[in-house]
C-alpha angles and dihedrals in degrees: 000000000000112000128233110262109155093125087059092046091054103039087042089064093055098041093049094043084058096042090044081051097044087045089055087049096046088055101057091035090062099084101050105026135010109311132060142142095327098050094044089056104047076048086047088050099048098045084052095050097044082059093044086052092048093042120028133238101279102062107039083051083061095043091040115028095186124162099194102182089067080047088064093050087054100040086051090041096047082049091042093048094044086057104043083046099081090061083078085057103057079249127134109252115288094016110162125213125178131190122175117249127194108245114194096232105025105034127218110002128184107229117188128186085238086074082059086058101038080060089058097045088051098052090050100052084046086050106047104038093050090051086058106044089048094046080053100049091043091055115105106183 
C-alpha cells in the first residue's frame, strides 16, 4: 500500500530548490566569508536526500544518474591537481593566487585557485556522504 505523500513531494520541490541555491551561495561565499567547498556539499547532500525520501529511488536515479562514488575520484583529483599546480609555478603546494576578470553579465569578478579547490572539496563531499546515505538505505539487515 503506497502512502499518500503528495504534501512531502510539493514542499519537497520548493525546499530543495532553497537548500540547491544556499548551497550555491555557500560555495562562493566560502573564500571570502563562513561557508566553501565542505558546507556546500553537506547543503548539496541534504537537498539530494530530501528528493531521494520524497521519491524514491527509482526515479531520482533516472533524473540524476549520478555514480558518486566516481564523483569522489574527480572531486579528490580536481583538490589534489589545484594543489600540485603550484609546483609549475616555483609555489609550495596549495598556494593560492586571485586576479579580477570582466565577466559580460556580472562585471569584474575576483577569481582565486582556491575556488578550484573549494570545487573539489565539494564533489567529494557530494560524493562520500551520499555513498553513505545510499549503502545505508540499501542495507537490509
Amino acid at each position: 500500500m503506497e502512502k499518500n505523500n503528495l504534501i512531502l513531494k510539493t514542499a519537497t520541490v520548493f525546499i530543495a530548490f532553497i537548500q540547491f541555491g544556499f548551497a550555491i551561495y555557500l560555495f562562493f561565499a566560502g573564500h571570502n566569508a563562513p561557508g566553501g567547498g565542505f558546507v556546500g556539499g553537506l547543503m548539496t547532500a541534504a537537498a539530494i536526500v530530501l528528493m531521494y525520501m520524497a521519491y524514491g529511488e527509482a526515479i531520482i536515479n533516472k533524473v540524476l544518474p549520478i555514480n558518486y562514488q566516481t564523483l569522489i575520484v574527480i572531486g579528490l583529483l580536481i583538490a589534489i591537481g589545484t594543489g600540485v599546480g603550484s609546483f609549475a609555478f616555483g609555489e609550495p603546494f596549495l598556494s593560492q593566487t586571485f586576479d579580477y576578470f570582466h565577466f559580460p553579465i556580472f562585471g569584474e569578478m575576483e577569481l582565486a585557485t582556491a575556488l578550484f579547490f573549494d570545487l573539489g572539496v565539494y564533489l567529494t563531499v557530494i560524493g562520500v556522504t551520499m555513498t553513505i546515505v545510499l549503502t545505508i538505505s540499501q542495507d537490509r539487515a
